[in-house]
C-alpha positions in Angstrom: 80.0 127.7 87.7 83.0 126.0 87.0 83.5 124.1 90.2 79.9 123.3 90.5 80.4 121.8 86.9 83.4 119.7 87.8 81.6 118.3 90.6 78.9 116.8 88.4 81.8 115.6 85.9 83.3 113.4 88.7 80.1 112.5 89.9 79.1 111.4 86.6 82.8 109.6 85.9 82.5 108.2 89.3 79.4 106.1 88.5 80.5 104.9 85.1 84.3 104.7 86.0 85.9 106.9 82.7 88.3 109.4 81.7 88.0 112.4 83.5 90.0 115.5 81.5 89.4 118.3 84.1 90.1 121.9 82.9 93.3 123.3 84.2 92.9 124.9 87.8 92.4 128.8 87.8 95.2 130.9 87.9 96.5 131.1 91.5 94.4 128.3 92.6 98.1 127.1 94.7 99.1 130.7 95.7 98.9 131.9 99.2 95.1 132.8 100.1 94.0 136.0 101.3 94.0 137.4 104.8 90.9 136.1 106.7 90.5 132.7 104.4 93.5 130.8 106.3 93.0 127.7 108.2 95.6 126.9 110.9 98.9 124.8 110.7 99.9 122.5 113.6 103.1 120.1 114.0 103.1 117.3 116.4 104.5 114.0 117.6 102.3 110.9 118.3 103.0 107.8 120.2 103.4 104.9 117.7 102.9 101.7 119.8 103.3 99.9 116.0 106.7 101.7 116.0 107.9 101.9 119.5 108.7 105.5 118.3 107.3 109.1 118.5 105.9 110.5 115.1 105.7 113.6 114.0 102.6 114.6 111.8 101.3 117.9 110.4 97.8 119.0 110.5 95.7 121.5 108.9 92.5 122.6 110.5 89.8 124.2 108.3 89.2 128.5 108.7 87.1 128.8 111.6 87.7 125.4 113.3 85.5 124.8 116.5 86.5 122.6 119.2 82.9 122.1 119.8 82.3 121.1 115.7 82.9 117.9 114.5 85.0 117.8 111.4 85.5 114.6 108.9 89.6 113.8 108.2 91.7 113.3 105.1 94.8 111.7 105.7 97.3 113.1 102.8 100.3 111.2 102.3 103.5 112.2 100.5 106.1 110.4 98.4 109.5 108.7 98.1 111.7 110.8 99.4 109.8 113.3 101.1 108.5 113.5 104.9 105.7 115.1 106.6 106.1 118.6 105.2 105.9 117.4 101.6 102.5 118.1 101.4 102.7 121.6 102.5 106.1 122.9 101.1 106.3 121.8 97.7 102.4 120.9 97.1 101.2 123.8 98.3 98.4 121.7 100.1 97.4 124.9 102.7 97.7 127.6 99.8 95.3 125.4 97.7 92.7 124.0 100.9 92.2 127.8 101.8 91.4 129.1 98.3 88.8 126.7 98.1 87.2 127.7 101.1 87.7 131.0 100.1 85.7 130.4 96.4 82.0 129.4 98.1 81.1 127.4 94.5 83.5 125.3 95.3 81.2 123.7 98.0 84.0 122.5 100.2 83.2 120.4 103.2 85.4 121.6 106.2 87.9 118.9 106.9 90.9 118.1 109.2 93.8 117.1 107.1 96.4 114.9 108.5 99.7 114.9 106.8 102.3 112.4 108.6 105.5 111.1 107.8 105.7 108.2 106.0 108.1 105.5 106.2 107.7 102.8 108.9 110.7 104.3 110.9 111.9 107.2 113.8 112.6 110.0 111.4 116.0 111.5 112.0 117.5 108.0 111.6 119.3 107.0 108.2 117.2 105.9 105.1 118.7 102.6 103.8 120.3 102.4 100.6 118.7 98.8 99.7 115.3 98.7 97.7 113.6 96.5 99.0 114.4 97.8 103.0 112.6 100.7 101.5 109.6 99.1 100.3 109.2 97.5 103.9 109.2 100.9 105.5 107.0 102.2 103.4 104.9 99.1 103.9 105.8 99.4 107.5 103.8 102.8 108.2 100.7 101.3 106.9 100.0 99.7 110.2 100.8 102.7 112.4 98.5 104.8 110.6 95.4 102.4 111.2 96.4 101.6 114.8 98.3 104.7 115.8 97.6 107.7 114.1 94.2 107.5 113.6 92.9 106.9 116.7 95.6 109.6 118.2 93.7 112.3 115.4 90.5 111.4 116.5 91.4 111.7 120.0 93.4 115.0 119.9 90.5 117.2 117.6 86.8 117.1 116.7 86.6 114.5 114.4 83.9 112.5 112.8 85.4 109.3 114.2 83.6 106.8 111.5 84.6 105.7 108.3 82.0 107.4 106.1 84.1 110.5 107.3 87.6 109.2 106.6 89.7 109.8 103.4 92.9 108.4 102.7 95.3 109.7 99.7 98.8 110.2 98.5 101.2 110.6 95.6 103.3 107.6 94.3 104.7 106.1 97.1 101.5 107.7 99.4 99.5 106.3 96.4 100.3 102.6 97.1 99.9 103.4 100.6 96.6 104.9 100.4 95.3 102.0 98.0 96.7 99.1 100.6 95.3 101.4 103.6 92.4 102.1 102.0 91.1 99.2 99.8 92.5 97.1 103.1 90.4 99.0 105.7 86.9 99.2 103.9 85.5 99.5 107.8 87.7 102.8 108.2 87.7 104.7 105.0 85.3 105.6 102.9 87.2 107.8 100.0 90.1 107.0 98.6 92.6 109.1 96.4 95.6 107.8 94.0 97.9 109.9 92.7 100.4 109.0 90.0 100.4 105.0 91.3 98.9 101.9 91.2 99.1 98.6 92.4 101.1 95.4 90.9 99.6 92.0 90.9 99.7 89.8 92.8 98.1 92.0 94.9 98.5 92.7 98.6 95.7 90.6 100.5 93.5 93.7 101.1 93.7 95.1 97.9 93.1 91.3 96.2 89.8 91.2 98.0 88.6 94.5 97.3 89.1 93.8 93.5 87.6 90.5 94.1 84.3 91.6 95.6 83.5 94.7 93.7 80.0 94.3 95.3 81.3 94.8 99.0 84.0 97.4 97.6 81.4 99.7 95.9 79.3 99.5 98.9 81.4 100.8 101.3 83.5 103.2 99.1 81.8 106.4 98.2 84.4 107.8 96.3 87.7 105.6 94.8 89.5 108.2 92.9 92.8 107.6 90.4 94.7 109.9 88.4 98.0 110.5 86.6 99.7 112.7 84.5 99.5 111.7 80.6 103.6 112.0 80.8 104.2 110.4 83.6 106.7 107.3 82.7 104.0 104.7 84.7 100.9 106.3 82.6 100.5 103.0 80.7 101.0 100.6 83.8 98.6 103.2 85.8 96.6 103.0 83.0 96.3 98.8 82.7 95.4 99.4 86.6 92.8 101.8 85.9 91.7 99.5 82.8 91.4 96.1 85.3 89.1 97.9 87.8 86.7 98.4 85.0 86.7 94.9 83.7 86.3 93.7 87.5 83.9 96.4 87.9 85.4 98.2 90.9 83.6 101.9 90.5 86.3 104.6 91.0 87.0 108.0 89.2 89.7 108.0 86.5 91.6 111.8 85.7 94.2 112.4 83.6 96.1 115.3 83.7 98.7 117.5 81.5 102.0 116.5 83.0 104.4 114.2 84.4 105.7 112.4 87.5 105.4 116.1 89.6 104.1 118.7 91.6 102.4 120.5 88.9 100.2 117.7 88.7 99.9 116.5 92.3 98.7 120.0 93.3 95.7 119.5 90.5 94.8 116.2 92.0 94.3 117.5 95.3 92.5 121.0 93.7 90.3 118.4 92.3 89.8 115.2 94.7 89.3 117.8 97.5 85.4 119.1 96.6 84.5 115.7 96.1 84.3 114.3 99.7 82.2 114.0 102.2 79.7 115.1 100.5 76.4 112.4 101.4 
């Protein structure tokens, strides 16, 4: 009863864009699932024509996958100073997806989830020191993943290949990412997830008219969610974010959770933002 009650809660906070104080997850909700429950884990590479480089990219495929099923995709990106396993080493993304499907009130949709590295750049080669170079890898990967990695996804497994079966989401650095990529690509996403992040104004041209045209945004985006921990040291600036997409009237989801800047509460995001798409 629980998950079918947080469901409504987000539905409900979805609509009216407030505070949604989830209860903590249950107790092994991130430990490794149960024989039989498991979905599989691939690794591959992926032309980048935006890069000029091969990529490599993780994916999970839901328990039971079926060539011959079409499946919807969430594309889960990681933060500064992690790669493509992120997602799966320290935030226990598999561990979490598969007890989910394993609890049927949950009422998980069956999804591909797409987990790729994510700075603008051919991986084994060194990070730079500067700021700012960082930033513009960051910013860098943006365009690979619309040009490149989705349409190599789409053509590589049983996808959904439209945008009302397309999530994007990440944690701080992956949260800017997902807001540009997804707030920037209304045609290709329609849910959107934002960990611990926000975005500074003046905003990036796709994210300024998204905000601008709440109309058009709330029309195409089914599900905008945003959360943070309450001791994260950006709460109040993720806050103000949260705050102006009220007073613009952008709908979206806002969830606070009990920690800081961490996996603790990344892996409760993702426990929580998961049962929430693709449903119609």
């Amino acid at each position: 009863m629980r998950h079918s009650i947080r469901v409504v809660v987000g539905v409900f906070c979805l609509m009216i864009g407030v505070v949604a104080l989830a209860k903590e997850p249950p107790n092994g909700f991130d430990a490794p699932a149960v024989a039989g429950t498991r979905g599989k884990v691939e690794t591959l590479t992926y032309p980048s024509k935006t890069l000029g480089v091969e990529r490599p990219v993780v994916v999970y495929l839901p328990p039971g996958y079926k060539a011959e099923t079409k499946y919807p995709v969430l594309y889960l990106l990681h933060g500064s100073g992690d790669d493509e396993t992120g997602w799966q080493e320290k935030g226990a993304a598999v561990n979490i997806l598969d007890n989910l499907y394993a609890d049927e009130k949950a009422h998980v949709t069956p999804m591909i989830v797409a987990m790729p590295y994510g700075y603008g750049k051919k991986k084994d080669t060194p990070m730079p020191k500067d700021a700012q170079e960082r930033g513009q890898m960051s910013r860098a990967f943006d365009a690979d993943l619309v040009k490149d990695l989705v349409p190599f996804i789409d053509g590589h497994y049983a996808t959904m290949a439209d945008a009302k079966h397309r999530a994007v989401a990440g944690l701080s650095m992956g949260g800017s990412q997902s807001l540009r990529i997804g707030l920037g690509n209304l045609d290709l996403f329609s849910y959107l997830g934002c960990f611990s992040s926000m975005a500074r104004e003046p905003f990036p041209e796709g994210i300024a008219k998204a905000v601008g045209d709440p109309a058009g945004t709330n029309g195409k985006l089914k599900l905008f969610y945003l959360a943070t921990g309450d001791k994260d040291p950006n709460f109040e600036r993720i806050k103000d974010f949260h705050e102006l997409l009220q007073q613009k009237g952008v709908r979206h989801q806002w969830s606070i959770k009990s920690g800081k800047h961490e996996w603790k509460v990344w892996r409760e995001n993702l426990y929580e933002f998961a049962p929430l798409l693709f449903h119609d």
